[in-house]
TORLUMDO-709754 format. One record per residue (C-alpha): residue number from 1; x, y, z. Coordinates in steps of 0.5 Angstrom, whole numbers, plus 500, padded with zeros to 3 digits. Example, Ala and Ser with C-alpha at 12.3 -4.5 7.8 and 13.67 -1.06 7.14 Angstrom:
 kolse   x   y   z
     1 525 491 516
     2 527 498 514
% end
This chain:
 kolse   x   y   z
     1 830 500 658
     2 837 498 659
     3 843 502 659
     4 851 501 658
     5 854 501 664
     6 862 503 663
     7 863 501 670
     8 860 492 669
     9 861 493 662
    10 854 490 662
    11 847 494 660
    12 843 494 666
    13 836 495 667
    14 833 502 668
    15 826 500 672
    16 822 507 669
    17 817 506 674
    18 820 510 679
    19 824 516 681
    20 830 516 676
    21 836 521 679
    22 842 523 674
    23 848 527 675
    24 852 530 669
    25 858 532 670
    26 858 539 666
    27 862 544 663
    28 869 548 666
    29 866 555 664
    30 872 558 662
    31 871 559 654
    32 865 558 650
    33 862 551 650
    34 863 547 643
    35 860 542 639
    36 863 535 643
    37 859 539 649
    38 853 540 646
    39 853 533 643
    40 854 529 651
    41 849 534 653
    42 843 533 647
    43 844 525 648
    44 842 526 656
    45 836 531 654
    46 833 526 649
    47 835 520 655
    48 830 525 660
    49 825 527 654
    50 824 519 654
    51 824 516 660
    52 819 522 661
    53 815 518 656
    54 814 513 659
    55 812 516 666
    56 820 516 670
    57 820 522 675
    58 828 524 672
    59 831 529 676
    60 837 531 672
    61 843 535 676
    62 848 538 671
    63 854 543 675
    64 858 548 672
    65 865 548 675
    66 867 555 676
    67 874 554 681
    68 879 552 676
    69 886 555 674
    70 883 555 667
    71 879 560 669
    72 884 564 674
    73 889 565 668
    74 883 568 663
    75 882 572 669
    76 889 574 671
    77 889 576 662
    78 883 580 662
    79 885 583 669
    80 879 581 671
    81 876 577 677
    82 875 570 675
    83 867 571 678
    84 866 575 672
    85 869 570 668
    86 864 564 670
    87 859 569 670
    88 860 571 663
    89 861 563 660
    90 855 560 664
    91 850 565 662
    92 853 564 655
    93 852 556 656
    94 844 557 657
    95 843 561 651
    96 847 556 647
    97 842 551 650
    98 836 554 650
    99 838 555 643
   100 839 547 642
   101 832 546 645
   102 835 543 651
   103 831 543 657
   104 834 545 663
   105 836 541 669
   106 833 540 675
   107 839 544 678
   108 845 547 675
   109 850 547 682
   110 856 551 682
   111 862 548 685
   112 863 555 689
   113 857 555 692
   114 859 548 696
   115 866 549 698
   116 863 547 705
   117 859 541 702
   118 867 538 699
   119 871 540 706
   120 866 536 710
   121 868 531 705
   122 875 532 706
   123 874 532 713
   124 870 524 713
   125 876 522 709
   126 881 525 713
   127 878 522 719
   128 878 516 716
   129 886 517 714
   130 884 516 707
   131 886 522 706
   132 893 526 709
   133 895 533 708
   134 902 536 705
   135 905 541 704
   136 902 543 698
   137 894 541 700
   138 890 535 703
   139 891 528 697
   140 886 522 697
   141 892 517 698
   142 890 512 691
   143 893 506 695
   144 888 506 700
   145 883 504 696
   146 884 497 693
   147 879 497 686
   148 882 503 683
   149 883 504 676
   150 876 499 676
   151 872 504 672
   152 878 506 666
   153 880 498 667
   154 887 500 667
   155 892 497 672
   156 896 501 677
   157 902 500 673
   158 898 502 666
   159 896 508 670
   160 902 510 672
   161 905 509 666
   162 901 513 662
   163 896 518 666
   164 894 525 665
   165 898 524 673
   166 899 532 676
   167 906 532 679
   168 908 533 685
   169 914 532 691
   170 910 531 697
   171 905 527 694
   172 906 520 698
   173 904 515 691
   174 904 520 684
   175 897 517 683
   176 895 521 689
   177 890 526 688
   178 889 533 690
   179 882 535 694
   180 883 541 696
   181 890 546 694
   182 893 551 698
   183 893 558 695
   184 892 565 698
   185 890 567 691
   186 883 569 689
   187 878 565 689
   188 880 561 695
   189 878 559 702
   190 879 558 709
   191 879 550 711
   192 881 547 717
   193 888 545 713
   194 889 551 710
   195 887 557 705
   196 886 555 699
   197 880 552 694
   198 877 545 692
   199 881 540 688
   200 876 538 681
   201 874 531 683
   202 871 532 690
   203 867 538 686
   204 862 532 683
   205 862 527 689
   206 860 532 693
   207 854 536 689
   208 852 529 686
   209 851 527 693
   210 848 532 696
   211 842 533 690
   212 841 526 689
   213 844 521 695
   214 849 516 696
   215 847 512 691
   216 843 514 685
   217 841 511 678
   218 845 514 674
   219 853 518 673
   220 854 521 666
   221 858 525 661
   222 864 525 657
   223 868 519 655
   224 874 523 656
   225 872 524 663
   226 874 516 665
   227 880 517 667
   228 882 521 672
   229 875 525 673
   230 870 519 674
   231 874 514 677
   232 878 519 683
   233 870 520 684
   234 869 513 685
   235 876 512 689
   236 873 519 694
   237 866 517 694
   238 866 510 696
   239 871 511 700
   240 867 516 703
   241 860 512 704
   242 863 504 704
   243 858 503 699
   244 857 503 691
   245 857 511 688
   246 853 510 681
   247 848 504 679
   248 850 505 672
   249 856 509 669
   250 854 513 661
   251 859 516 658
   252 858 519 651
   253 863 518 645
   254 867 524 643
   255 865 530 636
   256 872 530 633
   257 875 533 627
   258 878 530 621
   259 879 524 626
   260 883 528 631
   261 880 531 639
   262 878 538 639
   263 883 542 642
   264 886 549 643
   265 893 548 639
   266 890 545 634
   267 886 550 632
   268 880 546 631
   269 875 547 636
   270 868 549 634
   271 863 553 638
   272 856 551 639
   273 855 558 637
   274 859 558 630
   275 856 552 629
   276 849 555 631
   277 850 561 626
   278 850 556 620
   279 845 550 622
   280 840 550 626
   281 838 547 632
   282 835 541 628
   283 840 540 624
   284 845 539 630
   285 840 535 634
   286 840 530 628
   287 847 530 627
   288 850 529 634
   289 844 524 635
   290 846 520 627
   291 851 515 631
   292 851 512 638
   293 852 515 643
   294 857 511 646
   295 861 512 639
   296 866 518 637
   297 863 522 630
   298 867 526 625
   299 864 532 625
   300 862 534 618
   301 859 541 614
   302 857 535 608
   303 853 530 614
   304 851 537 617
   305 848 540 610
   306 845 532 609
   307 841 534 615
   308 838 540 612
   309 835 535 605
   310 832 530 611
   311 829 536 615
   312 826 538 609
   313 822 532 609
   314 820 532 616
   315 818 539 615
   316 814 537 608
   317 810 531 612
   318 809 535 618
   319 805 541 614
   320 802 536 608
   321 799 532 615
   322 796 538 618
   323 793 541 611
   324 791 534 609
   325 783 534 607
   326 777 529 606
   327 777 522 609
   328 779 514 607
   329 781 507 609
   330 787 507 615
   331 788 500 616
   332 794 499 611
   333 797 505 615
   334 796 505 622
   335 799 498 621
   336 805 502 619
   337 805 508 622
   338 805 503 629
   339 810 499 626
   340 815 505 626
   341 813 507 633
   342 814 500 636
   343 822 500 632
   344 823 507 634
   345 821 504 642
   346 826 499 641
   347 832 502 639
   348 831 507 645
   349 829 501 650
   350 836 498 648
   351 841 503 650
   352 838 510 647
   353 840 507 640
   354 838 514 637
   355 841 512 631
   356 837 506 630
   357 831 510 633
   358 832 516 628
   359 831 511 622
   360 825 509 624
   361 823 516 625
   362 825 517 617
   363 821 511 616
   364 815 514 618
   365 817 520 614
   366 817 517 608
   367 811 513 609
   368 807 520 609
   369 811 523 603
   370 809 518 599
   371 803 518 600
   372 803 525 599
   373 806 524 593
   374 801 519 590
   375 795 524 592
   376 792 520 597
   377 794 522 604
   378 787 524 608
   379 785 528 615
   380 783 520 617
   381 791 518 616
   382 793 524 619
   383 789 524 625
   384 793 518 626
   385 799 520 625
   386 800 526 628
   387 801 524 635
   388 805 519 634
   389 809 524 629
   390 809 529 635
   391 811 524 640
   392 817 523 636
   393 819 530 635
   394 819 532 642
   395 823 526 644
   396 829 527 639
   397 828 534 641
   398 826 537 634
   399 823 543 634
   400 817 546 628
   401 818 553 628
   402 812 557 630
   403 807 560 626
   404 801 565 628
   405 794 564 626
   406 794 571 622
   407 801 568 618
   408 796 562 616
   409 791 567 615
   410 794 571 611
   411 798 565 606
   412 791 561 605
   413 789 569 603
   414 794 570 598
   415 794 562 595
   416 786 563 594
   417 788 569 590
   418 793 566 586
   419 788 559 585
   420 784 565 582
   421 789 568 578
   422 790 560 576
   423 783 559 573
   424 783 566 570
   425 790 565 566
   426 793 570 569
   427 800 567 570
   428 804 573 571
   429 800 575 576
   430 799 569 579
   431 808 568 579
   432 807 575 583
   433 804 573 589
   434 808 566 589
   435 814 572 589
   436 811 574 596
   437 809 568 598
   438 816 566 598
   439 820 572 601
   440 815 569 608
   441 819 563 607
   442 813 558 604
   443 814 554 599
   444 808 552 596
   445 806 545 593
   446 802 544 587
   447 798 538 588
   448 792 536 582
   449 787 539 585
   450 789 544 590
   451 795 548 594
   452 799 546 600
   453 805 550 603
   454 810 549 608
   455 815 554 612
   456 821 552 611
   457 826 554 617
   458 830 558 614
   459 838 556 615
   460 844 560 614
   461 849 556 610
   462 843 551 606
   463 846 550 599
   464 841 551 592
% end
């Protein structure tokens, strides 16, 4: 498998044999998480569920930043302490990711639970006289490392002129970077410098470090995260361990609206749980994995409800298989069900092109439906297909939703009973029972000479 790295601009190989270590760099949980979260986080779920696939050993660690002024001010409103604010916010994020199908990470540290982890740090780095304290904390001097600005490509001049650059009088160069802040307000600490809390980028540098070594496969998150947040972490680290941070750098592209960045003044944030009340997790999952990862999409209601009609489809061939009978030739199929498993591969070996490998997924899905459509589909091609369709589904991390033995029993009671009523031309009756049926959420589909049906998900905003 090959992977864009953003720091050599070149795919590197991503032998998946082994153990593969990755970090994420998680949320600032000071608000409810939203779609660009969800987007950054899905594309790394179906990264794991892939590389698993293929027999890797993945160790995924993803953080929550739970020290933050963005937090300190929420708490200072709500006349709360800033624990009560993470709190509340990480267990919101777990609900909101369970509910997207996301398999948990390996571990999820917290920045609080590692303030000796990051001063350990400082201290290698103060030692080393690549750090010096001020009188407003202790700052990682930018000058000390010469390949600064190597991640985000952008020149010490460029960077100057148009970085997000926190100003500050005692820093002794205005790229400098805090790694720990004084402060006597809660939450902060005592440190050999002085009381205070961890600047944001010695937060990842030293969880990643400490979960996954000095020199791990994989450093993912956000395109937005380049500059400052990955590069002052390249800046720390390196200088930290003398030697390379990340094998390779993923960085996902934005979800914006209307061609512009989500952002509070703008009004224009959607929340994974807003959006969750109206499309399902499937509906989601296909459309933050409908372009490339790498590349920013529009977030869209229309694209949204466009992937209901195709859900729609995988749903009717996922019951139509399972309820297929009777037996027949395969060879024709089998040629092209395996022809789409090889093109779904493919387009994920090359640089997780989810968008790629979800047109050979639909591929596979039309092929079924027409042969339902044409009355020829058999248990013998099913057998085929199945596990190749399941295959697939669990990588994207679509989910069928459930249905019990005794809800099986009941709806073949109930479509017997109507076949009957068929036969007797008690058509009445027989509209009846498709009422109830319906009201289960089943459709039913009439073929020549039987009934199948399917559970539809039920999603909130579907338009008839």
């Amino acid at each position: 498998m090959k992977i864009q790295d953003t720091l050599s601009k070149n795919q590197k190989q991503l032998d998946t044999s082994g153990k593969i270590r990755i970090y994420v760099c998680g949320v600032t949980v000071y608000d409810e998480s939203h779609i660009g979260h969800a987007r950054t986080i899905i594309v790394f779920d179906v990264l794991r569920r892939y590389l698993e696939s293929k027999g890797a050993w993945v160790e995924i660690i993803q953080n929550f930043t739970d020290v933050d002024d963005r937090i300190i001010n929420r708490a200072k409103r709500e006349n709360v302490r800033a624990s009560a604010i993470s709190s509340r916010y990480i267990d919101n994020y777990y609900n909101d990711f369970d509910d997207l199908n996301v398999i948990r990470a390996t571990k999820y540290p917290k920045a609080t639970e590692h303030i000796e982890d990051m001063q350990n740090f400082i201290k290698s780095l103060v030692n080393k006289k690549i750090a010096y304290t001020s009188k407003n904390g202790v700052y990682f001097s930018v000058a000390k490392f010469p390949e600064y600005g190597k991640l985000s490509k952008k020149k010490i001049d460029e960077l100057l002129s148009g970085a997000r650059v926190e100003v500050d009088e005692a820093k002794k160069d205005p790229l400098d970077f805090a790694l720990w802040k004084f402060s006597n307000e809660d939450p902060s600490w005592e440190s050999p410098w002085g009381r205070g809390r961890p600047g944001w980028h010695i937060e990842c540098s030293a969880m990643s470090i400490k979960y996954l070594g000095e020199n791990f496969e994989i450093h993912g998150g956000g395109r937005d995260l380049i500059f400052p947040h990955h590069e002052n972490e390249i800046a720390q680290s390196e200088s930290y361990t003398s030697q390379p941070f990340a094998k390779i750098w993923m960085h996902v592209g934005m979800i914006t609206i209307n061609g512009e960045k989500m952002s509070k003044s703008k009004g224009n944030i959607k929340s994974i749980r807003h959006v969750l009340e109206s499309f399902s997790s499937n509906i989601i999952r296909l459309f933050c994995l409908s372009g490339h990862y790498s590349k920013p999409i529009d977030y869209s209601e229309d694209l949204l409800q466009e992937n209901i009609t195709k859900w729609r489809q995988v749903e009717s061939c996922y019951y139509e298989m399972n309820l297929a009978k009777g037996n027949g030739p395969t060879d024709e199929i089998k040629k092209i069900i395996i022809e789409c498993q090889n093109e779904f591969n493919s387009a994920l070996d090359d640089d997780l092109n989810t968008h790629l490998a979800l047109s050979a997924f639909f591929k596979f899905i039309n092929e079924i439906n027409q042969l339902v459509a044409s009355e020829t589909i058999t248990k013998s091609i099913s057998d085929l297909a199945i596990p190749i369709f399941e295959k697939m589904i669990y990588i994207i991390g679509l989910k069928i939703p459930k249905i019990s033995d005794e809800e099986i029993k009941t709806i073949n009671e109930l479509i017997n009973k109507r076949e009957s009523l068929r036969a007797e031309k008690k058509f009445q009756e027989a509209d009846r029972i498709r009422d109830q049926i319906s009201e289960m959420g089943i459709e039913l589909i009439d073929h020549k000479n039987r009934t199948t049906w399917m559970k539809k998900e039920k999603i909130q905003s579907e338009r008839h």
